[in-house]
N, C-alpha and C positions, 0 to 999 in steps of 0.2 A: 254295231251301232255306236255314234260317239256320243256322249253323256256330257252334256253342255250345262253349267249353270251361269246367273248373269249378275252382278254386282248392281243394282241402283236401275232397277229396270221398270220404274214407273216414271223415269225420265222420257222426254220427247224420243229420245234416240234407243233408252233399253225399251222402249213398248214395240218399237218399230223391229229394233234385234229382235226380239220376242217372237212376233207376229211375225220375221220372216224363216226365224230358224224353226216353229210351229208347220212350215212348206217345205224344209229341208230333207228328202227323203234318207240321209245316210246319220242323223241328228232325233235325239231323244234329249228335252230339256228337263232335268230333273231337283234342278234349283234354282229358284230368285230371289232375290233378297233386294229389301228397301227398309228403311228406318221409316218412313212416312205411312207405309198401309201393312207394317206385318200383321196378321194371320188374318186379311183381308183375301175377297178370294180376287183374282187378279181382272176376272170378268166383273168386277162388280166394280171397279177403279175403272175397268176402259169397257165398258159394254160391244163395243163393236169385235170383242174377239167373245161373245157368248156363243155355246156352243162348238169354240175353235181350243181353248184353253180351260184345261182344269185344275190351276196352280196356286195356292196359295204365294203371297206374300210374306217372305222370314225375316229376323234379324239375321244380321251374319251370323255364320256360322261354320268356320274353318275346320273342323272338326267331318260336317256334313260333307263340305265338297270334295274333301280329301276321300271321303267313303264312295262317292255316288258321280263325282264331276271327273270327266278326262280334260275337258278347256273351259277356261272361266274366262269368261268375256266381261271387263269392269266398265261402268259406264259413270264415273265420279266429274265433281269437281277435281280439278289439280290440287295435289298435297295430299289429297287420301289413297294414293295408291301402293306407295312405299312399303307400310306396314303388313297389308296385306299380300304383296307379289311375294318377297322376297321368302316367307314362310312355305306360300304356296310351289313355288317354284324349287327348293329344295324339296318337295312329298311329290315331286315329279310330274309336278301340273303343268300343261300348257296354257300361257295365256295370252290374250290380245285386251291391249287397254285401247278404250276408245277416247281418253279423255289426253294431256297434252305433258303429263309428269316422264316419258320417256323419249318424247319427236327432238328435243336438244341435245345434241350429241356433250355440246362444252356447258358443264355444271354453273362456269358464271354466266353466259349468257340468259341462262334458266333463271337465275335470283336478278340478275338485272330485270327481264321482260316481267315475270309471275311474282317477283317480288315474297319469293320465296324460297327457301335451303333446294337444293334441288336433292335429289334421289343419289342413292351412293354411287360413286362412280363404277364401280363394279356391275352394276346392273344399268346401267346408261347403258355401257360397253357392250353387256350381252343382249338388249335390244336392237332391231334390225325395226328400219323403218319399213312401212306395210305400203308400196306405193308399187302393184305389180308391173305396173306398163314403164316405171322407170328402169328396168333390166336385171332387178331384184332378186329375179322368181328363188337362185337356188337359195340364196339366202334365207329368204322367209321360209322357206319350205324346209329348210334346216333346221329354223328357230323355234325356242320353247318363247321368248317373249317377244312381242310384233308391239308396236308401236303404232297405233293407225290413223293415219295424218288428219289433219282437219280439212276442215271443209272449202274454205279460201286455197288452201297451200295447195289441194289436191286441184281445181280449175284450174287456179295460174300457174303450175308447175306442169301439168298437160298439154296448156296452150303454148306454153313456151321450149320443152323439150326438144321438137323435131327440129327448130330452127338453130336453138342454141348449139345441138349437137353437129349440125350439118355446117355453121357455122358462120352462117349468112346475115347475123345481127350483131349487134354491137353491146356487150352483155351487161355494161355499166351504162345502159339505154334503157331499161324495163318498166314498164309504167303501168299497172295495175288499178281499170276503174271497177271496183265492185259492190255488185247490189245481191242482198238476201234477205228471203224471208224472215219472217220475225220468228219461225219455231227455233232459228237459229240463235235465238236470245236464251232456250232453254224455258223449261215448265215454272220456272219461279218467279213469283210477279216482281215487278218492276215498270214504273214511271212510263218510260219511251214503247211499250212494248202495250200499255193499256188500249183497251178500240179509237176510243176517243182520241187517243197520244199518234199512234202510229196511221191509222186508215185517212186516207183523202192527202197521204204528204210524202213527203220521200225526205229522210234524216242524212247526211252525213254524220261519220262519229270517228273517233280515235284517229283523228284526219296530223297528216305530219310525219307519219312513220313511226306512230306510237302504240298502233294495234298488235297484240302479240301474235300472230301468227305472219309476223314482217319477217321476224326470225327463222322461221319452221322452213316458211320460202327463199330465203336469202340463204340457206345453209344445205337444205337440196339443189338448189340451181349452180353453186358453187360446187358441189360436188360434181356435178356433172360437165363444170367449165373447168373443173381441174384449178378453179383460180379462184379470190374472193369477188363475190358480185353485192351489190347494194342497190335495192330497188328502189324505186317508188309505189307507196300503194294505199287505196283510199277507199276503206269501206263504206256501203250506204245501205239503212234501214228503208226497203220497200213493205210497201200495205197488201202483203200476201200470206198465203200459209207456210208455203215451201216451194224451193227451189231458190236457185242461185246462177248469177252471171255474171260474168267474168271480159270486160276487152282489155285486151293488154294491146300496146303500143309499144311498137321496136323500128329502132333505125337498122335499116336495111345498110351493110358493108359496100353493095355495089346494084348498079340498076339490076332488077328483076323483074319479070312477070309474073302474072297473074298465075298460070301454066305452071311456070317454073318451081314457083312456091308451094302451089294445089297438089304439084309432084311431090315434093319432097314431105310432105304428112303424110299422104298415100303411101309413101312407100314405109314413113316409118311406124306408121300405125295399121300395118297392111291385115296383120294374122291379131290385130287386138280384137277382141269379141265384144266388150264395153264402151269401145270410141270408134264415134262415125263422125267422118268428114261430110260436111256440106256439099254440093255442089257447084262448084264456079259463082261466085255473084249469089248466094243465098244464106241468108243467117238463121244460125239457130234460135229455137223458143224455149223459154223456161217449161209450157207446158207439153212440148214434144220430149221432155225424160222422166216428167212427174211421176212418182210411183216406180222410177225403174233405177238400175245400175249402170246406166249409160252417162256417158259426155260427149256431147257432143259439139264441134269444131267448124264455125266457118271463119274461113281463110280471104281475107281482101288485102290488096295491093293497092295505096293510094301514090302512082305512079307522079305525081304533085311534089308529093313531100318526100319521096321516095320511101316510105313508113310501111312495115307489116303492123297490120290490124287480123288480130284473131279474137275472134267469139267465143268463150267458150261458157255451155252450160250444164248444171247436171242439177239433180235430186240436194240438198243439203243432207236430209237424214238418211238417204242412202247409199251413193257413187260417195257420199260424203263422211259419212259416216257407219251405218249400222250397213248396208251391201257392201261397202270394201270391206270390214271385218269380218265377213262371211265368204268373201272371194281368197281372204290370207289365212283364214279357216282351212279352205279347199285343200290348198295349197300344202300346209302346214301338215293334213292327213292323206296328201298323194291322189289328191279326187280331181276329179274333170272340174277347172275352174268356174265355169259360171253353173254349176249344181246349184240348185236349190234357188237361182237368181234369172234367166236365162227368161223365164217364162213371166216374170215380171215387166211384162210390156207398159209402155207410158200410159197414163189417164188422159181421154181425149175428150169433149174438153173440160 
């Protein structure tokens, strides 16, 4: 049994970790820790897991999870993760941060976007970013530290893979419009995110290519073009709980079809178990992956503008975050990837 504790886990994303590593059968959760509700019982902050959870709430406590944790899953703001990985990770801990202190490979780019020191580069270096379906697996499944992408970078880096790779778009062409729920603001109040602020309106924000996860995308998609790419991409606050969506726009190198295109995702998403293709002429919905680990892909050819249009959607808090860090878990301990995720089918409606 692996002995999992979770850093900062009365956040939107560690309740959701929580709650789904509580279903994990090869998983025993033996510490949480929050500054906000220590020696609260953690049913009594989120009532909907009574009965399912019997865990208090701690300070940290490095001491404990060195005793009792084999993976410490961190769910911080950026800038707190430093102090405690690099401890942890000498007492031979495995970790996956879900928060954005290790997704920058280059340490200026990190103090340029977060506007803060970024992490020693020695542990940049030994992080492996956590994005299975981009051809990662042995890597992760190597690693003592995963990085595990956000929630933006993971849609648009999906929707644009099989095309970049195959090689049919034009990679200094990438155009990113996207819209998420508001749990994607995080549990901490704030202005735009109030009922009143957000419900009945739809926000753009950090419009311009000054949203920090321009970087996280622009630095995977180049990896994968072998070359620098520089996107466009413009996030938008919708008046929901959860979920996220993704159309990205690419110029097509030369005429294609509809067929032609619809092939070439199919084939490179053939054996993924979390990404389903649409069918011809069919878009996906926020609420067809609510609750699950999936993303899901429709593929249009505006044969007009000669333009690939791909859809893509998934869960925020979990294709997005707290289910891929439980899919690079898997991985990390040799286990059948979608354990513990698999039977997380969508909420309908």
């Amino acid at each position: 049994m692996i002995k999992a504790g979770i850093i900062g886990v009365t956040g939107y994303t560690g309740i959701e970790l929580l709650r789904l590593l509580q279903q994990h059968p090869n998983v025993k959760v033996t510490h949480v820790f929050t500054e906000s509700y220590s020696d609260q019982e953690i049913a009594e902050v989120y009532p909907h897991l009574k009965n399912h959870v019997q865990l208090k709430g701690e300070k940290l406590d490095l001491d404990a999870i060195n005793k009792n944790c084999d993976v410490v899953f961190i769910s911080l703001p950026h800038g707190h993760a430093e102090k405690i990985v690099a401890p942890l990770l000498q007492a031979g801990k495995k970790i996956i941060d879900l928060g954005a202190d290790f997704r920058l490979k280059n340490a200026k780019d990190y103090q340029q976007w977060y506007q803060h020191p970024a992490v020693a580069e020695t542990l940049l270096q030994q992080a492996v970013y956590g994005l299975p379906e981009q051809g990662n697996r042995a890597a992760i499944a190597a690693a003592t530290l995963i990085a595990n992408p956000g929630c933006y970078p993971t849609a648009s880096i999906l929707a644009t893979l099989p095309a970049l790779n195959a090689g049919i778009i034009d990679p200094q062409q990438c155009i990113f419009d996207a819209k998420s729920g508001v749990s994607g603001a995080g549990r901490s109040l704030a202005l735009q995110t109030h009922f009143c602020e957000a419900t009945e309106n739809l926000t753009p924000y950090q419009i311009a290519g000054v949203h920090r996860h321009v970087p996280e995308i622009e630095q995977q998609l180049s990896t994968a073009a072998k070359n620098s790419i520089t996107i466009q991409f413009t996030p938008h606050l919708i008046p929901m709980i959860r979920g996220l969506l993704v159309t990205a726009y690419f110029k097509l190198n030369k005429a294609m079809t509809q067929t032609e295109v619809q092939t070439i995702y199919q084939t490179a998403y053939q054996n993924e178990t979390f990404i389903r293709i649409c069918p011809a002429g069919k878009a996906p919905q926020v609420k067809q992956v609510r609750g699950s680990n999936y993303c899901d892909l429709g593929i249009y050819v505006d044969q007009r503008t000669q333009r690939l249009i791909v859809i893509s959607v998934i869960d925020n808090l979990i294709k997005g975050a707290a289910g891929q860090a439980l899919q690079n878990m898997n991985l990390m301990y040799g286990l059948v990837e979608n354990t513990g995720l698999i039977n997380n089918v969508g909420m309908y409606p």
